[in-house]
C-alpha positions in Angstrom: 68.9 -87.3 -210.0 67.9 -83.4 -209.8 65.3 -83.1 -206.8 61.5 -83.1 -208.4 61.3 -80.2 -206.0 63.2 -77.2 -207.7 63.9 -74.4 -205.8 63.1 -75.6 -202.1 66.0 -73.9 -200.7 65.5 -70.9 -202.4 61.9 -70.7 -202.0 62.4 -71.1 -197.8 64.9 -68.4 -198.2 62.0 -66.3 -199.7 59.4 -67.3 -197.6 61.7 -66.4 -194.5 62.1 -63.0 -196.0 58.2 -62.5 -196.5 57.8 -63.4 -193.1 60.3 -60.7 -191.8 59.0 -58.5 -194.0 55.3 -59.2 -192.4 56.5 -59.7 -189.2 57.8 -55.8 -189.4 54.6 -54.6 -191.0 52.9 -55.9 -187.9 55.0 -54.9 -185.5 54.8 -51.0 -187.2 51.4 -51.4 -187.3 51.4 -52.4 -183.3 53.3 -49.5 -182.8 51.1 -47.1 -184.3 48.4 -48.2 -183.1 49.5 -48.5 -179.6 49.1 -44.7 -178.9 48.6 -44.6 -175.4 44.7 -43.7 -175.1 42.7 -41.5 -172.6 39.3 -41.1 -171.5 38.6 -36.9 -172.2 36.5 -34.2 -173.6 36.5 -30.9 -174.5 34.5 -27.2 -173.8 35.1 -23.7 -174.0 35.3 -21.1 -171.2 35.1 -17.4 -171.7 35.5 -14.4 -168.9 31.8 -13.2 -166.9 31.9 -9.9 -168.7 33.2 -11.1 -172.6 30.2 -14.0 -173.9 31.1 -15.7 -177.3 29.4 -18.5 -179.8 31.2 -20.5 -181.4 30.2 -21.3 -184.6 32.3 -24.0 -185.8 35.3 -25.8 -183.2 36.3 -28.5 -182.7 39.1 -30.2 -180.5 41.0 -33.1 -182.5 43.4 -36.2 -182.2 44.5 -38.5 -185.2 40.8 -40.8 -184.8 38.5 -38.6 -183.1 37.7 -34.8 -182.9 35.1 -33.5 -179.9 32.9 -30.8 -181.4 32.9 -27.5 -180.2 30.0 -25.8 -182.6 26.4 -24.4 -181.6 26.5 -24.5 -177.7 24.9 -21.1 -177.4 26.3 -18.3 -176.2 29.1 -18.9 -173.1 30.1 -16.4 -170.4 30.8 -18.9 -167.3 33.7 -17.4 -166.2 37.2 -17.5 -166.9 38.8 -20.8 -167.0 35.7 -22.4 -166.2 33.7 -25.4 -168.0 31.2 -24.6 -170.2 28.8 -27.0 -171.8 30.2 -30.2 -173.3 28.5 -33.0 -175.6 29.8 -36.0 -175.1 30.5 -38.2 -177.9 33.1 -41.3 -179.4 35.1 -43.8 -177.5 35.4 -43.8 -173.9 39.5 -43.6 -174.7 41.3 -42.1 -177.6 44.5 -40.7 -178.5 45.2 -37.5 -177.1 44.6 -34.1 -179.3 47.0 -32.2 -181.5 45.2 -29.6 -182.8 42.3 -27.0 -181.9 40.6 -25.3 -184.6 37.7 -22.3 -184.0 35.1 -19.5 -185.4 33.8 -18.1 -182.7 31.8 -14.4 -182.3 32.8 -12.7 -179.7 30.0 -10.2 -178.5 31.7 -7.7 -176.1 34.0 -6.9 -179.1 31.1 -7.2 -182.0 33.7 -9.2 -184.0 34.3 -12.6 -185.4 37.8 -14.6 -184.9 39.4 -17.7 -186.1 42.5 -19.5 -186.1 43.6 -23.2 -186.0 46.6 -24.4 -183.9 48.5 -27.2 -182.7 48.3 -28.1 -179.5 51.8 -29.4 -177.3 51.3 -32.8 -177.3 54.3 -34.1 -175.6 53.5 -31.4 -172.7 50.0 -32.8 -172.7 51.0 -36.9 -172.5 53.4 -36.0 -169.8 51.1 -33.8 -167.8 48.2 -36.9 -168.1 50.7 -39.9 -167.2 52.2 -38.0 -164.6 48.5 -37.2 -163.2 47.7 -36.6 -159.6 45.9 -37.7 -156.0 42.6 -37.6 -155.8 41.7 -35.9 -152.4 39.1 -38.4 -151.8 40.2 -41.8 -152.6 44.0 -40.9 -152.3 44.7 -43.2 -155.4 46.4 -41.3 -158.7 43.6 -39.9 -161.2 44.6 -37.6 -164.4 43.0 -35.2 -166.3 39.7 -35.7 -168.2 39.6 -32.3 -170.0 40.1 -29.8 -172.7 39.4 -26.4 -171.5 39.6 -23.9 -174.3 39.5 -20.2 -173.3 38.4 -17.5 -175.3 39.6 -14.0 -174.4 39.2 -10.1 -175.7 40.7 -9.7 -179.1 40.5 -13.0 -180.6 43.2 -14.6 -177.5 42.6 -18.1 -176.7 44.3 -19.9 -173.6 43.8 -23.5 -173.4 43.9 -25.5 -170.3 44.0 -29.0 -169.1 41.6 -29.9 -166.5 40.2 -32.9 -164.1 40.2 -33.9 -160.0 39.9 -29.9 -159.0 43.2 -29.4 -161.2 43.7 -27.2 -163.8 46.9 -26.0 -165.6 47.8 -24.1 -168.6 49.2 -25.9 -171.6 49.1 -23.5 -174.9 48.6 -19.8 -175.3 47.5 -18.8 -179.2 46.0 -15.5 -181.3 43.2 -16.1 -183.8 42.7 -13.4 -186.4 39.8 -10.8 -186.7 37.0 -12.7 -189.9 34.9 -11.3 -191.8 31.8 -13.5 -192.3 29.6 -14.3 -195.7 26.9 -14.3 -194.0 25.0 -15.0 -197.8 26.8 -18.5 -197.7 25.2 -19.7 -194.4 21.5 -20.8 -193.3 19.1 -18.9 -192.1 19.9 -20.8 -188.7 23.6 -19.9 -189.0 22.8 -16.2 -189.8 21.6 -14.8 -186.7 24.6 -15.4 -184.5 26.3 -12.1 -186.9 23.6 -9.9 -186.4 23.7 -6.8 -184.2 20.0 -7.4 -183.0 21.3 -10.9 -181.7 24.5 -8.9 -180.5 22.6 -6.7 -178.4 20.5 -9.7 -177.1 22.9 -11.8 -175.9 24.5 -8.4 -174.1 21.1 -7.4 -172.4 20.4 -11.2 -171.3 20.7 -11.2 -167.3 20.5 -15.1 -167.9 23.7 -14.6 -169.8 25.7 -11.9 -168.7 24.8 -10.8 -165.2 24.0 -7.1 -164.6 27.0 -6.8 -162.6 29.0 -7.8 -165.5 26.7 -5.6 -167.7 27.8 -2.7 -166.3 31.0 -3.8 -166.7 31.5 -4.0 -169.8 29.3 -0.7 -170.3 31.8 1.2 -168.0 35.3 0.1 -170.2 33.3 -0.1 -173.1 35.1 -3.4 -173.9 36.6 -5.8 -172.1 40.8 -5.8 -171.1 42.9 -8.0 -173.5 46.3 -7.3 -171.3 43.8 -9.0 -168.2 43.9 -12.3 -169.7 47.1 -12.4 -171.9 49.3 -11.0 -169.0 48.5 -9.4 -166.0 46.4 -12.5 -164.8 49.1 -15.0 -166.3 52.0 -13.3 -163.9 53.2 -15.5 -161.8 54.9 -15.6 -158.5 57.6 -16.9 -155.8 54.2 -17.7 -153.3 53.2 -20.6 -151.1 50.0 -20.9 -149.1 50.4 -21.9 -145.2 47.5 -22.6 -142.9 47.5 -22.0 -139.2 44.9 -23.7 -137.3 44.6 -23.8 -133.3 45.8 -26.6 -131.3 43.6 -29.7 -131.6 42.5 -28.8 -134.9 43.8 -30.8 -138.2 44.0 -29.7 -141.9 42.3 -32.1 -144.8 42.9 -30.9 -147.6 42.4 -27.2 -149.5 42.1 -26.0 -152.9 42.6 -22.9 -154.5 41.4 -20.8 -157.7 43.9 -18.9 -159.6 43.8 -16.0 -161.9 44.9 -17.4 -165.1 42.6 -20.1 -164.7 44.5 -22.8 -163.4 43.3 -24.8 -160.4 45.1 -26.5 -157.3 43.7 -29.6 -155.2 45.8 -30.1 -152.3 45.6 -32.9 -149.8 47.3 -31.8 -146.4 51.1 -31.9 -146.7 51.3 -33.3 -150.9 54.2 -31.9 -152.5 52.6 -30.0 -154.9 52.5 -26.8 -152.4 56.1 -26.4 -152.3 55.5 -25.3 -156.1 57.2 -21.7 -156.2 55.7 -20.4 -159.5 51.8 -19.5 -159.0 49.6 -17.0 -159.9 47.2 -14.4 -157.9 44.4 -16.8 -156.5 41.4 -15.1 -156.2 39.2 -18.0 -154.1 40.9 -20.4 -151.5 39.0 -23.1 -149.5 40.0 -25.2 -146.5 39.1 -27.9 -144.9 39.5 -29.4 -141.2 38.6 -31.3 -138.7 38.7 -31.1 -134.7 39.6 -34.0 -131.8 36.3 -34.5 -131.9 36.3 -35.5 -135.9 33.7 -32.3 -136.4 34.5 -31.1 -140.0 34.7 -27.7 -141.1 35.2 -25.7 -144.3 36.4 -22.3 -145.0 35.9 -20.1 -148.1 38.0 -16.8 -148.9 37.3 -15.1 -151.5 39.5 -11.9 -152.4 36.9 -9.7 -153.5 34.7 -6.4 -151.7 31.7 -8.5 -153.3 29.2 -9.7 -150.6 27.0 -11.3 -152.7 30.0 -13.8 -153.8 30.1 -16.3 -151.0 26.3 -16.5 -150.6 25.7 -17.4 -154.2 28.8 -19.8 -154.3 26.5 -21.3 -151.2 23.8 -21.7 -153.2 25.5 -22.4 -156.9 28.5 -24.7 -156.1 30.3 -23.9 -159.4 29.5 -20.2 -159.3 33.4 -19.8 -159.1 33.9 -17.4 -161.6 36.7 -14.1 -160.8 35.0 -11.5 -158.8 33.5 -8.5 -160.4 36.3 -5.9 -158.7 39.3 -8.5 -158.8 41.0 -6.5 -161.0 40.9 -3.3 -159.0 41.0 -5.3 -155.5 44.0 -4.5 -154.0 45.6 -7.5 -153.6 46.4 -7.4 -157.6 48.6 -4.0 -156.7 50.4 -5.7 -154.2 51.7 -8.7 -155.5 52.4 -6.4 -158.6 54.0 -3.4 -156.6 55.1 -4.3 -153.0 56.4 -7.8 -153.9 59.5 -9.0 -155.3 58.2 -11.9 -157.5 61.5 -13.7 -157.2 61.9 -14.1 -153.6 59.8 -17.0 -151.3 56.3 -15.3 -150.7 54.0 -17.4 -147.8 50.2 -16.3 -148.0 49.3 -17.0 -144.2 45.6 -18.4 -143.4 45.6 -18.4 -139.8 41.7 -19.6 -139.0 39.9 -18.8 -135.6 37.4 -21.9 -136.0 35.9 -21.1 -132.4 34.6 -17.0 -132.7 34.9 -17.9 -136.8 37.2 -15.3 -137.7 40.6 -15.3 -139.6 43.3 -13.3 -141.1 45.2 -13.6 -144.2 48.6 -12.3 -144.8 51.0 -11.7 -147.6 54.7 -12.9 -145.9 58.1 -11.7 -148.0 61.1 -11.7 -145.5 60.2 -8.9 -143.0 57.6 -7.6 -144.8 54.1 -8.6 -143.5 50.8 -6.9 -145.7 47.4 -7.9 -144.2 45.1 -8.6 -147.1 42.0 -6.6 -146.0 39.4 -6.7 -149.4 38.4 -10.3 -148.7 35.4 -12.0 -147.7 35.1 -15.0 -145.9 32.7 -18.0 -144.3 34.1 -20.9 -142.0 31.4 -23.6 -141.5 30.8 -26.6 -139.0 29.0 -29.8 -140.5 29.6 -31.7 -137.4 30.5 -34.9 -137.2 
């Protein structure tokens, strides 16, 4: 007698195939969406002496794009946060792309271009993360830095924890706006009486900077697409006097990237750095009394006082291109061989001297300015 049930055999073959089949859906589906997530945002920097808009930006990833459009005009400093609106998940997948029309005022043009951004550099650079020099537990980044420079460059950094480092260098390309297609709100930003506003603004560009730009009559290209990104065969080495105990220390580089050191991390045996332009130190004595130095490499004594006053006020110096530290590492240095930049602090009568090392060559770096504090204990 033929089983009432035709089929059985062949129907569980079938129904062990569908669930294969839906098993590897599900599994694919896992896999996609188990893109390894991390909490960021995104801003724009631009050099003292170059301000820009942008009109429309953004910063994007496969779910979620941070929007980079109508922040005002930006001159922070280069390398330097700007302002950033905060928006979407508290994690997301990590951006690909970076797309931008920005006006740049210094050159009275517009520029755009849209990119894609090394995301395999990035992921590595945010799992492999660092110390945070007050916990001592591994942090990563948090941030998308996106430069604008002379000439429609753009250099994009990641940033978080006092570290910064380069990950993409890109050209956009000179645009010529309609400005009959956009509102009467949009309009303004391409006009030469808000050109000339944003340019007179001491809010916005500071008359140090103004004069600046007035004196080149507009700003370097070759400052932020070369000569700041050099890099070279340096280390930095403090010298403090017996009984006296380095923390930690940071540093501020040229082409923008950033350096949080905790006293004898790994990360100052790096051998491939640029010029740094501000350097800060910390210590304590037997007594636990903390201290704090700041050097900046700049003739500018107005630098440390506002830094005093403006903690973030850590833009590059007004003369740091001409200072003469940028001929020497340029000129007197070979860039290949092991380079120590000497701190050697005097805590007690509160001097110090700082020196560029290169086998027997020794160069006092003399165009710096400098404050070592006590906060006690």
């Amino acid at each position: 007698q033929k089983n009432s049930w035709p089929g059985r055999e062949g129907m569980s073959i079938k129904n062990n195939l569908y669930l294969l089949l839906l098993f590897a859906v599900v599994g694919g589906c896992k896999a996609q969406n188990m893109e390894e997530k991390f909490d960021w945002s995104a801003t724009i920097s631009a050099p003292k002496e170059y301000p820009v808009e942008v009109y429309q930006g953004e910063v994007a990833g496969k779910s979620y794009g941070q929007n980079l459009s109508h922040l005002g005009p930006i001159a922070v400093g280069w390398g330097l946060s700007g302002a950033t609106v905060s928006s979407g998940p508290d994690t997301k997948e990590l951006p690909d792309y970076v797309g931008l029309t920005w006006v740049s005022f210094t050159d009275r043009k517009a520029y755009s271009g849209q990119f894609q951004l090394p995301k395999e550099k990035i992921l590595k650079l945010f799992k492999e993360g660092f110390s945070n020099g007050a916990t001592k537990k591994k942090e990563t980044y948090n941030s998308f830095i996106v430069g604008l420079a002379p000439k429609g460059n753009i250099i994009v950094w990641v940033a978080g924890g006092g570290n910064q480092v380069e990950i993409g260098q890109f050209t956009g390309v000179e645009t010529k706006m309609d400005t009959t297609k956009l509102s009467d709100e949009e309009k303004h930003m391409f006009t030469h009486k808000y050109v000339d506003y944003v340019l007179s603004d001491t809010m916005i560009v500071e008359p140090q900077f103004q004069a600046k730009i007035k004196s080149q009559a507009h700003a370097k290209p070759e400052l932020y697409t070369s000569i700041y990104r050099e890099k070279y065969n340096w280390v930095p080495k403090v010298v403090l006097p017996a009984g006296y105990h380095l923390t930690n220390w940071s540093f501020m580089l040229c082409n923008g990237e950033k350096e949080y050191i905790l006293s004898g991390d790994h990360i100052v045996s790096k051998e491939s750095r640029a010029i740094p332009y501000l350097l800060n130190v910390m210590f304590t004595d037997d007594e636990k009394n903390r201290y704090e130095t700041d050097i900046v490499i700049s003739r500018d004594k107005n630098y440390l006082p506002n830094l005093q006053q403006n903690g973030l006020a850590t833009y590059i110096p007004v003369d740091f291109d001409v200072n003469e530290t940028n001929k020497i590492f340029r000129e007197q240095l070979n860039k290949t061989l092991p380079t120590e930049l000497l701190i050697n602090i005097h805590p007690k009568n509160k001097t110090l001297n700082l020196d560029l090392i290169q086998g027997t060559l020794n160069i006092p770096i003399e165009q710096i300015e400098f404050q070592i504090k006590n906060y006690g204990n």
